[in-house]
Structure formats: structure tokens, C-alpha cells
C-alpha positions as CSV (number, residue, x, y, z in Angstrom):
1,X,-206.4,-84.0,-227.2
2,X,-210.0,-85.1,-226.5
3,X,-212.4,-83.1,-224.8
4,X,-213.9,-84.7,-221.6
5,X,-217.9,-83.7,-221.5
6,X,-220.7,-85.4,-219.7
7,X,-224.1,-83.0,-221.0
8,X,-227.7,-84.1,-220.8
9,X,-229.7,-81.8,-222.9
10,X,-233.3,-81.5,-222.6
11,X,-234.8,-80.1,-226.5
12,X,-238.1,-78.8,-227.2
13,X,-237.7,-76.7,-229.8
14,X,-238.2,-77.5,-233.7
15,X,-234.2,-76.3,-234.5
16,X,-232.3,-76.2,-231.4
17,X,-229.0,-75.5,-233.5
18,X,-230.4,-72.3,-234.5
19,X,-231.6,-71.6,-231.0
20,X,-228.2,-72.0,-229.4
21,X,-226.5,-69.1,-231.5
22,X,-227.0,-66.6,-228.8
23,X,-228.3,-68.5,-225.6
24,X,-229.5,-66.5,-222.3
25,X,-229.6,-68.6,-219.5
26,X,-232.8,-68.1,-216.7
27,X,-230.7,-68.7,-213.8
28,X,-233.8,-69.2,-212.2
29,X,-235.1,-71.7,-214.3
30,X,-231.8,-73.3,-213.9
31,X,-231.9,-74.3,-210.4
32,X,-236.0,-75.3,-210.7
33,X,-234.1,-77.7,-213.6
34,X,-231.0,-78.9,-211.4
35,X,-233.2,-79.2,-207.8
36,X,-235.3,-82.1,-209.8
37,X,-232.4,-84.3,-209.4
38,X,-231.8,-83.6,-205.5
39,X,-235.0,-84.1,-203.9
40,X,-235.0,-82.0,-200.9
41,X,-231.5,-80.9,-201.0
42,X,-230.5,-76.6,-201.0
43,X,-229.1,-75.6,-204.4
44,X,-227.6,-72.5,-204.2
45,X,-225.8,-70.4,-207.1
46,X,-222.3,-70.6,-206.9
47,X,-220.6,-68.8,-209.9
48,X,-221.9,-68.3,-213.6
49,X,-219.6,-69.8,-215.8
50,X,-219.8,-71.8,-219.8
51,X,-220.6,-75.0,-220.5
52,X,-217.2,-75.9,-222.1
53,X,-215.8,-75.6,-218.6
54,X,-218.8,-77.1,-216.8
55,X,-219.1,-79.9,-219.1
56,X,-215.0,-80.5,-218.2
57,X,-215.8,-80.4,-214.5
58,X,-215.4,-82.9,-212.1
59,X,-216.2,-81.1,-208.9
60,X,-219.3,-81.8,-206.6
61,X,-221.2,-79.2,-208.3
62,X,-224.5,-79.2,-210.6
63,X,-224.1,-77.0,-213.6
64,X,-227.0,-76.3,-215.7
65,X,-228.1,-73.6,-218.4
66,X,-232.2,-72.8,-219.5
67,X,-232.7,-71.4,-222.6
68,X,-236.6,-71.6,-222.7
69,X,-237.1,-74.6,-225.4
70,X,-233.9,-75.8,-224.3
71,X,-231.7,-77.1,-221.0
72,X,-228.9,-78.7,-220.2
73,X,-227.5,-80.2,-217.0
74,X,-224.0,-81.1,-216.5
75,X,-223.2,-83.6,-213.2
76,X,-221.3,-86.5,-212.6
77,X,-224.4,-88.2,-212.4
78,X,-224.5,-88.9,-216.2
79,X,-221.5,-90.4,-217.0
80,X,-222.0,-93.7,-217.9
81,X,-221.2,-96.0,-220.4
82,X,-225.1,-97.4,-220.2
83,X,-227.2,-94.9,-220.9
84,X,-230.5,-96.4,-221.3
85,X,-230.0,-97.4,-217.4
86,X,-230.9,-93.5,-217.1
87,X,-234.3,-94.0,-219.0
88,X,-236.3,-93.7,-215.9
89,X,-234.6,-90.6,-214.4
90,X,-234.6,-88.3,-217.2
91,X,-238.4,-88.7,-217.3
92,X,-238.6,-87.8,-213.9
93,X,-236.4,-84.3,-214.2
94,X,-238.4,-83.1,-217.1
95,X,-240.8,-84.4,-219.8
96,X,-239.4,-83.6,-223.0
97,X,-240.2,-84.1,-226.5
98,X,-236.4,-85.2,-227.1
99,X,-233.7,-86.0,-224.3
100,X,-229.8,-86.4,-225.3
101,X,-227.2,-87.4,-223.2
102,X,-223.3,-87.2,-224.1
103,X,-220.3,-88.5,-222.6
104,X,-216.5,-88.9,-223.3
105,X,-213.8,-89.6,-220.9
106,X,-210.3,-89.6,-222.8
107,X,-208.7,-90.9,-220.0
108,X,-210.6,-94.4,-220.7
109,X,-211.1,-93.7,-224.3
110,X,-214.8,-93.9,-223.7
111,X,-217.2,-92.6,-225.9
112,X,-221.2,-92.4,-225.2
113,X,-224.6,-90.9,-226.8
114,X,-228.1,-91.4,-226.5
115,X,-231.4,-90.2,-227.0
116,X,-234.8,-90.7,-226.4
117,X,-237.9,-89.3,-227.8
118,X,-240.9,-88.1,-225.7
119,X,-239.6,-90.4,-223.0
120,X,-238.9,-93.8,-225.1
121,X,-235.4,-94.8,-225.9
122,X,-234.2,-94.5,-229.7
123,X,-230.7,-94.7,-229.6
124,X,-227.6,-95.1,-227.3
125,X,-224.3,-96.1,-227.7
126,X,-221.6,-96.5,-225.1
127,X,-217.5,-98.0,-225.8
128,X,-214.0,-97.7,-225.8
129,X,-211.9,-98.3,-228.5
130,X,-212.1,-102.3,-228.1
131,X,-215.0,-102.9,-226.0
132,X,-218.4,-101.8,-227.0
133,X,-220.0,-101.2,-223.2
134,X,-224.0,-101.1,-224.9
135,X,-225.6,-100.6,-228.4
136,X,-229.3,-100.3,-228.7
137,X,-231.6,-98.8,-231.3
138,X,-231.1,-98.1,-235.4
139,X,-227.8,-96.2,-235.9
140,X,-228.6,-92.4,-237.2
141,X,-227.5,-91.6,-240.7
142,X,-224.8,-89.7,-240.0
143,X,-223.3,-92.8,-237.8
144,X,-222.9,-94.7,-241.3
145,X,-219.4,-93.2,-242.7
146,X,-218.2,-94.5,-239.0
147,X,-219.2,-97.8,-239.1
148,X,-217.9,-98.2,-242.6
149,X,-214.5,-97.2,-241.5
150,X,-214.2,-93.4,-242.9
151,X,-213.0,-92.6,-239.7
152,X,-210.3,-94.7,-238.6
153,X,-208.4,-95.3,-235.8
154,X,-205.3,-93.8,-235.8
155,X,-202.1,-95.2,-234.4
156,X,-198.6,-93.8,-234.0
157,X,-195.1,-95.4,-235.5
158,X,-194.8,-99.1,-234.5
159,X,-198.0,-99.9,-232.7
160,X,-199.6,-102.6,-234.7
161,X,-203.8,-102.2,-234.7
162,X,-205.6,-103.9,-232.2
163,X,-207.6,-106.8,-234.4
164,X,-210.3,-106.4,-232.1
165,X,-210.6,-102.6,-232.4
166,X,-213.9,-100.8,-233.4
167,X,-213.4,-98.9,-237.1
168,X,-213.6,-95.1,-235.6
169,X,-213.1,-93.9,-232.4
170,X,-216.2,-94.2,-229.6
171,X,-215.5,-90.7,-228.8
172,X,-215.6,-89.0,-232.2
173,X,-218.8,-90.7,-233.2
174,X,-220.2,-89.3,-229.8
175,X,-219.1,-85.9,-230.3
176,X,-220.8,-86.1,-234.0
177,X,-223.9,-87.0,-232.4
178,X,-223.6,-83.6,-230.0
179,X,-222.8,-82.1,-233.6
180,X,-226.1,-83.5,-235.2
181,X,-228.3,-82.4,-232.7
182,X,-227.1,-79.6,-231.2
183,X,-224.6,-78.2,-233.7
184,X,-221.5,-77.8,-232.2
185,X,-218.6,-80.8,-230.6
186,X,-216.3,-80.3,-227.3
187,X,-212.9,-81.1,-228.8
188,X,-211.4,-78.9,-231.5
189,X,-211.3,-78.2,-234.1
190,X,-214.7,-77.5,-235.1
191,X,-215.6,-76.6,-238.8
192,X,-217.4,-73.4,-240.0
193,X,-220.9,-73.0,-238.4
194,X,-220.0,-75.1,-235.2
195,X,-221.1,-73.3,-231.9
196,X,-218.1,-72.6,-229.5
197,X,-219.5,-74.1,-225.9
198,X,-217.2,-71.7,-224.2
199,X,-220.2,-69.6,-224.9
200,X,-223.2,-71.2,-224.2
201,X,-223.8,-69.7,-220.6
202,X,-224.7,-72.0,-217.5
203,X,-224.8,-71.9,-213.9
204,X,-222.8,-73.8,-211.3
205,X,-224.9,-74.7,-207.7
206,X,-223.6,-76.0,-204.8
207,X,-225.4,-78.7,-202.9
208,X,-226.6,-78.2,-199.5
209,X,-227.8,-80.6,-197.0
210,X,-232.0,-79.9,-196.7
211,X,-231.6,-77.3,-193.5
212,X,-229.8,-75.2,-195.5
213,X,-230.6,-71.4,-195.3
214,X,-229.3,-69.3,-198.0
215,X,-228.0,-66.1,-196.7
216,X,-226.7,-62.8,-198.4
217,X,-223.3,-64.2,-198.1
218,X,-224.1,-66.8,-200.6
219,X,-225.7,-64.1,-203.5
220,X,-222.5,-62.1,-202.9
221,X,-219.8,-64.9,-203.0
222,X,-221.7,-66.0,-206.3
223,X,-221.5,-62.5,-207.5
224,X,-217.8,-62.5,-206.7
225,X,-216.9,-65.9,-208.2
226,X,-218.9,-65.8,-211.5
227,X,-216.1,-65.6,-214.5
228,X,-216.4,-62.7,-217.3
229,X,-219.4,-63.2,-219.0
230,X,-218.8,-65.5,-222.4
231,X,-219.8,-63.0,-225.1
232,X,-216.5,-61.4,-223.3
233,X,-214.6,-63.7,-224.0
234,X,-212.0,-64.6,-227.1
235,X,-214.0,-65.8,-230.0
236,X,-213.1,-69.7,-231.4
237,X,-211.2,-68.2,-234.2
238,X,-208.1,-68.4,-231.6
239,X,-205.6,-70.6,-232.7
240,X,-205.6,-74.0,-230.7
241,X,-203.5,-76.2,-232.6
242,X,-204.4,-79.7,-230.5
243,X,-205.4,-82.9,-232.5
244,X,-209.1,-84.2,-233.2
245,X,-207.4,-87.3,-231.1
246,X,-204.0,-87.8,-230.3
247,X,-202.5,-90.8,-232.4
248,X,-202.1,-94.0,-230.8
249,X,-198.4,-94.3,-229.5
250,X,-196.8,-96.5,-227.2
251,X,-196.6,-95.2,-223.3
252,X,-195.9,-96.4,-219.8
253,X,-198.3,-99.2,-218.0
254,X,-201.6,-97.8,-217.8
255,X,-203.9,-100.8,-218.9
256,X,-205.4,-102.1,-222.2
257,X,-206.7,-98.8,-223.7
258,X,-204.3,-96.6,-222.7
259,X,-201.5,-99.0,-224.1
260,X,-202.9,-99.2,-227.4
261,X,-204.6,-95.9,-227.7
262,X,-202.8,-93.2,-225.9
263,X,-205.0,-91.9,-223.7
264,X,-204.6,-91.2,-220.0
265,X,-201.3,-89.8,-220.3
């Protein structure tokens, strides 16, 4: 199945796929990076973790990972199907000389990308498999073979296309965006020289009201929660025999999408 990620990346750095082969995340850094968005709200450290599993989150946390030319903030905050609405706010976390946002939601099917360069917008996309939400910009090169239908939809035994469906799947061409610029995709399975995101480090916070005062209970129930530290952990070459995307197949009521494209099940 589909990976669910919502990532904004924040890329200084000449190759940033060659950077991210052994990250170390500044936890300090981090927070400076995360308490941008908050104003005068208390971030506090709440457990180290990776940025496959922060990226999956949908808790009330922040997650973010600095990696000196490079940062990345996970939240709730940037999942939308219109990312050029969140031209204004990226500015104002952290001038960059290239900004990238990523989004897919297989529970609506939704795939959306975007970047901008040294503040300007160059290219976003947002859709589902029928609808397409925003388009703005040229296309990339690598978003050709999509649009001339080398990646089809795929649907199961006895569901007829949709006529009005796009010729690839929103979230595929999203994830090959991540994959152009970043060098590695959420949903397996990745090809040789992909990065695994289950070991790209990052840093959950919680969100305090502004009164908030830190205490040593804090440092050591962030000690205590972090989760083995990902160069611990099982390399990608684990099996994990899950589809690219499920096929389209027939299922109970769930609305347009998940009818025709079997997602949300």
C-alpha cells in the first residue's frame, strides 16, 4: 500500500542526495527550525525517532531533522492539496535557496509536490486520481513519462477505468518528485541507490502553551521515549512484499475515489 508522508524540506546544499547518505541531526538546530512556525509557543523534545515514522504521523507533534545544508519539518500543517497557498510561510521559517514540499494521503488518493526557488514558486502539483486540486509552473523532466501515460493507473478485475481519470497516479508522480530531489520515495519498493527514510534521524517536540517551563522531567521522559537509534535498526534489504499501489478493486461505500481506486480501506 501507499505511504502516507507530508515533508517540507528546506535544501541548501549543491547535491542534497549525496548529503542525506548518513544524516546527523542538530537536535538543537531542530527546534530553532520547528519554533519558527509557533511564534511564542514552548517546544520541547519529546522522543528522537526517523522520518519514515514522523512523516506517517498524525499526532499533535512537530517533527523535524537539521542536517546543516539541509532540514526538514514534518506537521500537519503542510498537508494540502494547494501548495502554493504556503508560498508566504515557508519564506518566513527559513530563507532557502530551494524549498520542497510533499504530500500523499492514500486514504483520499491524494498526491502533492512543490517547490520553489530562493523564495519564488516553480512548480506544484496537487490531485487525486480524477480531480486535479492545482497545477502551476513547467512540469520537470522526469514528470514527462507520467503525463504520457508510462505509468498507468491500475485497476483490479471488473472495474471499468474512470474516463475522466488522470494517466498515472497523483501519488506516484509525487513520490518521484521526493525521488528527484532528495533521492529516496516513502512507499516501497525503492530501487538500488534509494535512501531508506526509516534512517534519516529527526526529532519529535511537543507543543507548549508560552508559560511553559521546561523541567528535568521533560529531558528525561525524552531520553526514555526516544526509539533505538536508526543506524540500529534493520537495513531496507528486509523483505516487504507490499505493492507500489494497490490495484483498483471494487469495495464497500466510501465515496468517489475510494470506489474506483481502492484506497481508504
Amino acid at each position: 500500500m501507499s505511504a502516507r508522508a507530508v515533508t517540507l524540506w528546506f535544501i541548501d546544499s549543491d547535491n542534497p542526495v549525496a548529503e542525506l547518505a548518513s544524516p546527523t541531526n542538530d537536535v538543537v538546530a531542530a527546534q530553532k527550525l520547528a519554533e519558527a512556525i509557533y511564534g511564542d509557543r514552548v517546544l520541547v523534545p519529546f522522543a528522537d525517532t526517523d522520518l519514515a515514522t514522523a512523516a506517517a504521523a498524525q499526532d499533535a507533534h512537530v517533527y523535524a531533522g537539521w542536517y546543516g545544508r539541509l532540514a526538514v519539518i514534518t506537521c500537519s500543517l503542510f498537508a494540502t492539496t494547494q501548495p502554493s497557498t504556503l508560498t508566504r510561510t515557508i519564506a518566513s521559517i527559513r530563507p532557502s535557496s530551494a524549498a520542497t514540499v510533499l504530500y500523499t494521503d492514500p486514504e483520499t488518493a491524494t498526491g502533492t509536490f512543490a517547490r520553489w526557488e530562493h523564495g519564488e514558486l516553480r512548480r506544484s502539483f496537487g490531485a487525486d486520481p480524477v480531480t486535479i486540486f492545482e497545477d502551476c509552473g513547467l512540469p520537470y523532466p522526469f514528470e514527462r513519462e507520467f503525463w504520457a501515460g508510462e505509468h498507468p493507473l491500475r485497476y483490479a478485475p471488473g472495474v471499468a477505468p474512470e474516463p475522466l481519470a488522470l494517466p498515472f497516479h497523483p501519488q506516484h508522480l509525487a513520490e518521484q518528485a521526493n525521488r528527484q530531489w532528495l533521492g529516496f520515495r516513502f512507499t516501497r519498493p525503492r530501487i538500488e541507490g534509494d535512501h531508506d527514510p526509516a534512517r534519516i534521524p529527526v526529532t519529535a517536540f511537543a507543543i507548549h502553551p508560552a508559560d511553559y517551563v521546561p523541567g528535568e522531567s521533560d529531558w528525561q521522559d525524552y531520553r526514555s521515549r526516544s526509539q533505538v537509534p536508526v543506524e540500529h535498526r534493520p537495513s531496507d534489504d528486509t523483505p516487504n512484499p507490499a505493492p507500489e499501489h494497490e490495484p483498483v478493486r471494487p469495495t464497500r461505500q466510501r465515496g468517489r475515489i475510494a470506489r474506483y481506486f481502492g484506497f481508504g480501506n
